[in-house]
C-alpha positions in Angstrom: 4.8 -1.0 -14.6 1.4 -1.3 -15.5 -0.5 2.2 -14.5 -4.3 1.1 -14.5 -3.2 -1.3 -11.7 -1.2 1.7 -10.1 -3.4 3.6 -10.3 -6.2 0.8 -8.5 -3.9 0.5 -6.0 -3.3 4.0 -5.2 -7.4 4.3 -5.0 -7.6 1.2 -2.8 -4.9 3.3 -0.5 -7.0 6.5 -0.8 -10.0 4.8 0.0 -8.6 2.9 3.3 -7.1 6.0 4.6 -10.6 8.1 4.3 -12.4 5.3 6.0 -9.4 4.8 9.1 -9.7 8.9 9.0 -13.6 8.8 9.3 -12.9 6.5 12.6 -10.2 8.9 13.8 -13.0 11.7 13.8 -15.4 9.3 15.5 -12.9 8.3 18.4 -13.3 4.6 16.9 -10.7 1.9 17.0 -9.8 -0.1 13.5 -12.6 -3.2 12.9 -12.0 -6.1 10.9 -13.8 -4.8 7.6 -10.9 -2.4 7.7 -8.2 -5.1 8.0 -9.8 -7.0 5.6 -9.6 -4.0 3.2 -6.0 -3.8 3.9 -5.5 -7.5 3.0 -7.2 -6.7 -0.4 -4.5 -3.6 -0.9 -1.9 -5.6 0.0 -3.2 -8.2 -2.9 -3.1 -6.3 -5.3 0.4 -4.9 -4.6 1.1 -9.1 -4.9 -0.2 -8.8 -8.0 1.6 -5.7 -9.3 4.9 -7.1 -7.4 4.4 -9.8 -10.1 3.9 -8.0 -12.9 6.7 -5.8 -12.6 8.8 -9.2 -12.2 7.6 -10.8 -15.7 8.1 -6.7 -17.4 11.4 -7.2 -15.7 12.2 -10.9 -16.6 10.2 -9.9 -20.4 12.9 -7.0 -21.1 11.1 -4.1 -20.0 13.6 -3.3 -16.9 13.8 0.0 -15.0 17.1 2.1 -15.0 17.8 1.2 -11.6 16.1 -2.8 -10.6 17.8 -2.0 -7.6 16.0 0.7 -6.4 12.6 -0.3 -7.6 12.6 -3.6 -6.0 13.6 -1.9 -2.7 10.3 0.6 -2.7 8.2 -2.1 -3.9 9.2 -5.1 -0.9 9.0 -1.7 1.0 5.7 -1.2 0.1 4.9 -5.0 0.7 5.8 -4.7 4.5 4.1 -1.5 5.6 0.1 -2.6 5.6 0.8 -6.4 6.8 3.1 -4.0 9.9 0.0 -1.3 10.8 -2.4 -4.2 10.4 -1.0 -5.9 13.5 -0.5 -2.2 15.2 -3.6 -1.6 14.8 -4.8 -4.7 15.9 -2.9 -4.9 18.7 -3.8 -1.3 19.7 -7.4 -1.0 20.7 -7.7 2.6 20.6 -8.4 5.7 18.3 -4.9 5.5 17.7 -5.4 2.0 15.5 -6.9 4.4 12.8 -4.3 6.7 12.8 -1.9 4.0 12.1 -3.7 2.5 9.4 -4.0 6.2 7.6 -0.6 6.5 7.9 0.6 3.3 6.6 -2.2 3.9 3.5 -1.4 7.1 2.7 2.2 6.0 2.9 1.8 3.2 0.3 0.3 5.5 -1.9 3.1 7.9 -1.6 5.3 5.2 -2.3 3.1 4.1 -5.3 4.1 7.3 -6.7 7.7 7.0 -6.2 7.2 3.4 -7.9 6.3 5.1 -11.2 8.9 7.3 -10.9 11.3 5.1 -10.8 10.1 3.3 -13.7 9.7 5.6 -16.0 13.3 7.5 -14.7 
């Protein structure tokens, strides 16, 4: 695990969750822009997802593959999941749900590193 692009990631979460929690305080729904910024986190965690694969494939393994590969196709799911949510819910409550699901990849980020370096 590489920890400059954790630690991108985990920024890109923190970031998306202040802006869906700025529109929770206004009343707002999600927009695209904040979609959009979703789709970027969830790019990068593409591109971490493969970088842990050639580390894994290169020798550089975690204790337990198992359990890594579970948080991290976890993690893959969650934003693609509160994106359509969000979309498909038209109120105040569409920010909520992208907050959530960012501050929950971030959590999960954490848990990533953890595992690796278990």
């Amino acid at each position: 695990m590489v920890l400059p692009l954790l630690l991108l990631v985990v920024a890109a979460c923190v970031a998306l969750a202040a802006w869906a929690l700025v529109f929770v305080a206004r009343d707002r729904a999600v927009i695209l822009r904040q979609l959009w910024g979703a789709a970027v986190v969830e790019g990068l965690i593409l591109v971490q997802a493969v970088v842990v694969g050639v580390l894994g494939a290169t020798g550089t393994a975690p204790s337990d593959p198992v359990l890594l590969w579970g948080y991290l196709v976890t993690t893959l799911f969650i934003l693609p999941v509160a994106a359509l949510w969000a979309f498909a819910e038209r109120s105040r409550w569409s920010s909520v749900v992208l907050a959530v699901a960012a501050l929950t990849v971030a959590f999960l980020e954490w848990r990533l590193w953890q595992i690796w370096n278990a």
